[in-house]
N, C-alpha and C positions, 0 to 999 in steps of 0.2 A: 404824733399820729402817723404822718409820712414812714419816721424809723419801722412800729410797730407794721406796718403792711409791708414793706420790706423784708421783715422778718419771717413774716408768716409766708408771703411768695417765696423766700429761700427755702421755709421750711417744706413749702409742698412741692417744689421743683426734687427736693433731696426722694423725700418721698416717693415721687412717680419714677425718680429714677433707682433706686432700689427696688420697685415695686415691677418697673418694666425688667430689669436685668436678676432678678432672684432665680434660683437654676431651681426652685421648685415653682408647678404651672399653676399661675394666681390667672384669677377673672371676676370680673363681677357680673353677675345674673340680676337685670330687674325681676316685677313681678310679672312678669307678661313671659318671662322665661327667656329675655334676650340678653345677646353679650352687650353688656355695656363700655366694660375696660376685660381686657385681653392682656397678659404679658407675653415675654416674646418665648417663653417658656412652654407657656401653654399653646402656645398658639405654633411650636416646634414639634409637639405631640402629632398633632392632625398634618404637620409639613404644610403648616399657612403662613400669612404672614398676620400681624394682630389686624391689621384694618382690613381684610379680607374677612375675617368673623364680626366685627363690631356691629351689630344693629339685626343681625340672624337670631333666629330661636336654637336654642344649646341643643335639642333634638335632631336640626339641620344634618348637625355634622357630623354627630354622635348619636343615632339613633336610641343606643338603650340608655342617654342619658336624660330621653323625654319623661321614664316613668319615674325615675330618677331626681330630678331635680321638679317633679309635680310633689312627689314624698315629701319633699326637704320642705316646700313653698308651704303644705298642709303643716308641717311640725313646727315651723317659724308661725304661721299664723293662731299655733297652739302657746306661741311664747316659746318654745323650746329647741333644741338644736338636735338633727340628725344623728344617727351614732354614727364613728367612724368608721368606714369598709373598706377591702380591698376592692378593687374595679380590674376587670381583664379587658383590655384593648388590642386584640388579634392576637398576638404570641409575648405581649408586656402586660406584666401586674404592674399595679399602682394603688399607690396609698390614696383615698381621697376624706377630704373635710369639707364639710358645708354646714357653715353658720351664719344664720338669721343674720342682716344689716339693718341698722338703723339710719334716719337722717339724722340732723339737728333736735328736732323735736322730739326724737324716742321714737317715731314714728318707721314700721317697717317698711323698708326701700326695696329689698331685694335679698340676695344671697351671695355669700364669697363664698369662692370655689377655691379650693387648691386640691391640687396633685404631685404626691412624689414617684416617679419610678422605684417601681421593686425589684425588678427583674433580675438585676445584679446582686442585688442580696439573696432572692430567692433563689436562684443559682448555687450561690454559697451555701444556700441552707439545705440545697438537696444533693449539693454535693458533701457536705458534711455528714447529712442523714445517710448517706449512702456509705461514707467513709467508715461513720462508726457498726453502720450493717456489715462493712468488710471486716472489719477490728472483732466484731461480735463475734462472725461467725467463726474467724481466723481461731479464736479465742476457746470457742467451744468444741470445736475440730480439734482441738492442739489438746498433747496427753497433759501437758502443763498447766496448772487449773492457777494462772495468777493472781497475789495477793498484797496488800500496802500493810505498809504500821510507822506510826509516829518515830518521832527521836526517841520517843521514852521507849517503844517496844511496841505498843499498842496497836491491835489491830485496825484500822481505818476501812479497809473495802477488800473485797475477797468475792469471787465468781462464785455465781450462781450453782455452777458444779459442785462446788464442795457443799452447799447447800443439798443437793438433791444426793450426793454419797453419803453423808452424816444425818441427813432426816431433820438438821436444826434449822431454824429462822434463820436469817441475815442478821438479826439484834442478837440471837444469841451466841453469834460465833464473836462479834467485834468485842475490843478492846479485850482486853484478857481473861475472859468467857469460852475462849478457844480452848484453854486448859480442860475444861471440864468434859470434854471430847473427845479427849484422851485417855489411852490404855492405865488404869492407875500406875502398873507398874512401870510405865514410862513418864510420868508428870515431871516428878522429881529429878530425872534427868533432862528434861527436856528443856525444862524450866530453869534448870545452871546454865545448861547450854546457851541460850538464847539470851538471859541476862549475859552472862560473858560476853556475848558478841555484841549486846546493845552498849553495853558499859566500855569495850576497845573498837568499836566499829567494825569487825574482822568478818567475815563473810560466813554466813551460816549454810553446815550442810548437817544431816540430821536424819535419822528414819527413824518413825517412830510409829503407834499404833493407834488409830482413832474409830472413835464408833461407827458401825455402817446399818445400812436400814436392812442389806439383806445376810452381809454374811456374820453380823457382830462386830467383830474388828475387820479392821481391814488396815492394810502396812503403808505405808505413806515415807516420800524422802521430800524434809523441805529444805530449799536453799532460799537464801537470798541476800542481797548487798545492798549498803549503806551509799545514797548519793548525798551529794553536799553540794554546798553553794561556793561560789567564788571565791567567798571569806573563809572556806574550808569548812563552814558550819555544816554538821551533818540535821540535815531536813528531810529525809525522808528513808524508809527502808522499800524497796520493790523486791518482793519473794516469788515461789513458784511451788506448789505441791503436788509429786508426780505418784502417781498409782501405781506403787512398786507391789503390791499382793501375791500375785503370780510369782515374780519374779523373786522374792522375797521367798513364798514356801518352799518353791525349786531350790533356794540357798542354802536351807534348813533342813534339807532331805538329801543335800548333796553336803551339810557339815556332817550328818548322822550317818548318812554311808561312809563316808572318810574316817566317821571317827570307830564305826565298826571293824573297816576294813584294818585298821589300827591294830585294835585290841587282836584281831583276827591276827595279823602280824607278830602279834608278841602270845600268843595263848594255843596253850594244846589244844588240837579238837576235840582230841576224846578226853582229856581230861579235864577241862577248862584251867589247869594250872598257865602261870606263866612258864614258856618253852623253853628251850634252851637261850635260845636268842638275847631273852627279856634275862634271863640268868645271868649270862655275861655282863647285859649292862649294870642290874642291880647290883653283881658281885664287884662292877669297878669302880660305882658312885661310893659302894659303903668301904673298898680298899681305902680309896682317897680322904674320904672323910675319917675316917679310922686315923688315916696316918697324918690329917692336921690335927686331930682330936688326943692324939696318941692313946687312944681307947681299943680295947682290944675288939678281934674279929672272930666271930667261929664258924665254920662250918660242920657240917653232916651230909655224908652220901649216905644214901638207903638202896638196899636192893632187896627182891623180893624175894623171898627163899623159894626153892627148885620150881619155879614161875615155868620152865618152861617144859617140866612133868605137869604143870596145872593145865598148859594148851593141849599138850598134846592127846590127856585126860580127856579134858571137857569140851573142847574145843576153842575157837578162838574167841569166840562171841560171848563167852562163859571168860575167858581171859582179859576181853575186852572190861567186861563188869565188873570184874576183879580190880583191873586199873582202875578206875571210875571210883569205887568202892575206900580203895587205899588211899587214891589221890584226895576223897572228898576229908577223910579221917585224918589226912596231916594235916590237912589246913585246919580245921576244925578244932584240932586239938593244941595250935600256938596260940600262947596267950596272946601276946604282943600286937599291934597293929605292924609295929616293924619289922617285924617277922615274915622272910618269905618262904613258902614252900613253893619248887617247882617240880615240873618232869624237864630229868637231865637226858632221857632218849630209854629207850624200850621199857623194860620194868625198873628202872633206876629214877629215884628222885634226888633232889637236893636240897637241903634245908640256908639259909643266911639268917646267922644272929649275930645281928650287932649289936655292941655295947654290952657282949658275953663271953666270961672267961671261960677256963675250965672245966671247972665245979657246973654253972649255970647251963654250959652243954652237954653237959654230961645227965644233968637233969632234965632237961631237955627230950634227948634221945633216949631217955627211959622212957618216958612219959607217950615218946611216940611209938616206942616197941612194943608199952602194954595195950596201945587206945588201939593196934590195930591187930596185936594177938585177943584183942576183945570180942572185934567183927565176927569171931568163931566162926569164919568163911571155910567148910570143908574142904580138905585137900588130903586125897588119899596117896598122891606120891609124894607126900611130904612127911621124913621122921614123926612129927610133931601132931599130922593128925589135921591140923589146920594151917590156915593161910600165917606165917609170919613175916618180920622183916630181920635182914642183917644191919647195923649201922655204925659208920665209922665217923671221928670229929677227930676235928682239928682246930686250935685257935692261934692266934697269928696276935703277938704284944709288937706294936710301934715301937714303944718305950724300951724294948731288951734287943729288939731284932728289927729294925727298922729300912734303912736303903736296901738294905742287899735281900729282903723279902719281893716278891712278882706276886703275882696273884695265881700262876699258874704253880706256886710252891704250896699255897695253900690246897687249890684242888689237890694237887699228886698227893698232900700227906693226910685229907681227907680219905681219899680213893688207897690209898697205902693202909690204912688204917680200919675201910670197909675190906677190904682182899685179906685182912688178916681175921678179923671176925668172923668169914666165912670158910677159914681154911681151921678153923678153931671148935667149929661145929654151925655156927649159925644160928639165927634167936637170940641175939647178943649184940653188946655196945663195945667197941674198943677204941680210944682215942689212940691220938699219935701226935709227935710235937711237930713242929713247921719248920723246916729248915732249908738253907735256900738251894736249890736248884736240885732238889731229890731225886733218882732215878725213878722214873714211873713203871709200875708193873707192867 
C-alpha cells in the first residue's frame, strides 16, 4: 500500500512539473471564475509570476476574459465544450481552448485554460500572404504568362492569363487539353515538338497559334525546361508563354516585303519576265546541270522586228504595250514548266530550253514566231503589215563539245544566229552551231 502512494506522489509531482513548465499557458479556472493553478507559461503572458494570479477572478487581469470564461462556464454547464478561438492580447494572437473539468465524481469543478502564442506564425502567414501577392502581381505584370507540366508532358498549372487570352477554363487547358487550343495547322507540329523534348529532356522553344476571344488566333512562343532531382530524375517541366502576335505579323509583313522586294530584283517591270539578271542565273544552273547530265542545252534570242519604227509610229506607250503584249505570248506559249522566257533588255527576249536539241528548238521557235505573228498587233512601218518576231537558236551537246564550251559561247552563237535572220529579211528562225569562244557581232 505504502509502494502504491509512492507511486501515485511520483506520478503527480511529474505532472505539476510538466504542467508548470509546458511553453503553452495552462491554468485552471474554478467555477466562481478564479485562478486556481497558474503555469509559469501563463502567467508569462500577463509578465506575473503564477502565485501573484492564484485565488483572483480571470477577469482581474484580463478584462475581455470576464465574458469569456462566463461563455465557456454556461457551455460546460450545458455538458459541452467551447469552440476553439483565436484571442488578441494587445499586439499578440493567441490560440485559446477551454474545456469543462471534472472532479472524481464526474462532477464539474471548473475549466482548463490553455493558451498558445500565434503571433510568430501569424507573421509568417502575412508575410507569406504578402509574398505570394508580390509573386501574383510580379506574374501578371510580366509578358511571360508561366506554366508547369509533369514528366510525362502534361499540363499541371498555367496562369490565369492565358485563361482570360484563350476564353477556356483552367480544366480545360490542363493536361493535354491545351492541344485543342491550337491553330489546327500547328497541332501536329507542335505536338512532335514537345513530345521530342519530353522524351530527351532538351528545352522547348516553339511559336505557335492559339485561339483568342478577340482576335481568333493569336501567335504565342512557348519555352520551357526540364528540372530534375538529385538522382538526375526529371520531376517537373517550368515553361513560359510569351504574346509574340504583333511582333509575329511585323515578321510576316517583313518576310513578304523581302520576298517581293526579291522577285522585284529578278523580274522586268514592264514585262513581268525574269530580267536579265534572273537570265544569267537560270542560264548557269541549266549550263551546269547540262554538263553533269550531259544533256543537251538550247537557246533562242528574239527581237522584235522594226520595234523601233513601231515607237516612233505610235509612240512609246503604244511600245510599252507591244512589250507587255509579246512578252505575255512567249511565256504563254512554252509548253514546259522548265522552260524560261525572259527580257534580255530593250525589244529583245531570250528563251532556255533545257533537255532540248535541235530539232526540239527549232520547234520551239516556230511555234513562238507564229503565237506572236498571231497577235495581228498593227504595225505600218513594218514590211509585214504587222508586229512580228526575228529568232535565232543555238544548242550546246556536253557529250560532243563539252570543257571547252562557256556559256557566253552559247549566247554569242544564239545572238550570231538572231543577226543572221534579220540581215535575211526577218519573220524567220535560223539556228547556228555552238562553238567555243565565237566572235560576237
Amino acid at each position: 500500500m505504502q509502494h502504491d502512494d509512492n507511486h501515485e506522489t511520483r506520478r503527480l509531482a511529474q505532472l505539476e512539473s510538466m504542467y508548470a513548465t509546458a511553453p503553452a499557458g495552462l491554468c485552471f479556472i474554478d467555477l466562481d471564475a478564479r485562478y486556481v493553478m497558474v503555469n509559469e507559461a501563463m502567467a508569462g503572458i500577463l509578465e506575473m509570476q503564477p502565485a501573484q494570479m492564484i485565488g483572483h477572478e480571470a477577469g482581474e487581469f484580463i478584462p475581455a476574459f470576464r465574458p469569456l470564461i462566463n461563455e465557456a462556464l454556461a457551455y460546460a454547464a450545458r455538458q459541452q465544450a467551447m469552440p476553439d478561438m483565436e484571442f488578441i492580447l494587445g499586439e499578440r494572437a493567441y490560440f485559446v481552448r477551454i474545456k469543462p473539468a471534472q472532479d472524481h465524481q464526474g462532477q464539474l469543478s471548473g475549466l482548463s485554460l490553455a493558451m498558445i502564442d500565434l503571433t510568430g506564425l501569424k507573421q509568417m502567414e502575412r508575410a507569406l500572404r504578402e509574398s505570394q501577392e508580390h509573386y501574383r502581381n510580379m506574374v501578371e505584370l510580366n509578358p511571360q504568362i508561366p506554366w508547369t507540366a509533369d514528366p510525362h508532358g502534361l499540363l499541371t498549372d498555367v496562369s490565369s492569363r492565358f485563361q482570360r487570352i484563350t476564353g477556356l477554363s483552367h480544366q480545360a487547358i490542363l493536361g493535354d487539353r491545351w492541344v485543342q487550343a491550337l491553330h489546327a495547322e500547328d497541332r501536329r507540329r507542335a505536338l512532335e515538338r514537345w513530345h521530342a523534348c519530353v522524351k530527351s529532356g532538351t528545352p522547348l522553344d516553339m511559336e505557335v497559334r492559339f485561339c483568342h476571344v478577340e482576335r481568333g488566333w493569336n501567335w504565342m512562343r512557348l519555352r520551357a525546361a526540364a528540372r530534375y532531382s538529385p538522382e538526375g530524375q526529371l520531376i517537373r517541366w517550368y515553361g513560359t508563354a510569351e504574346d509574340i502576335h504583333e511582333r509575329k505579323l511585323l515578321e510576316l509583313k517583313l518576310v513578304k516585303a523581302n520576298r517581293r522586294l526579291e522577285i522585284q530584283a529578278h523580274t522586268d517591270a514592264l514585262t513581268r519576265l525574269p530580267n536579265r539578271r534572273e537570265f544569267k542565273r537560270v542560264l548557269s544552273h541549266e549550263f551546269m546541270r547540262a554538263r553533269r547530265a550531259l544533256s543537251p542545252l538550247s537557246l533562242i534570242m528574239i527581237d522584235i522586228d522594226y520595234f523601233k519604227a513601231f515607237n516612233d509610229h505610235y509612240g512609246h506607250l503604244s511600245g510599252d504595250a507591244c512589250l507587255r503584249l509579246v512578252a505575255r505570248t512567249l511565256r504563254r506559249a512554252l509548253k514546259r514548266s522548265t522552260d524560261v522566257a525572259t527580257r534580255f533588255g530593250g525589244e529583245e527576249f531570250a528563251v532556255i530550253l533545257p533537255d532540248t536539241g535541235p530539232p526540239g528548238a527549232q520547234v520551239v521557235a516556230q511555234q513562238l514566231m507564229e503565237a506572236v505573228r498571231g497577235l495581228g498587233i498593227h504595225h505600218q512601218g513594218s514590211l509585214f503589215g504587222n508586229v512580228t518576231i526575228s529568232l535565232g537558236t543555238a544548242t550546246w551537246h556536253p557529250a560532243e563539245a563539252g570543257d571547252e564550251i562557256e556559256q557566253a559561247d552559247i549566247i554569242n552563237a544564239a545572238d550570231e544566229a538572231l543577226y543572221l535572220a534579220k540581215n535575211r529579211g526577218r519573220n524567220q528562225v535560223t539556228m547556228m552551231a555552238v562553238t567555243p569562244r565565237l566572235t560576237p557581232r
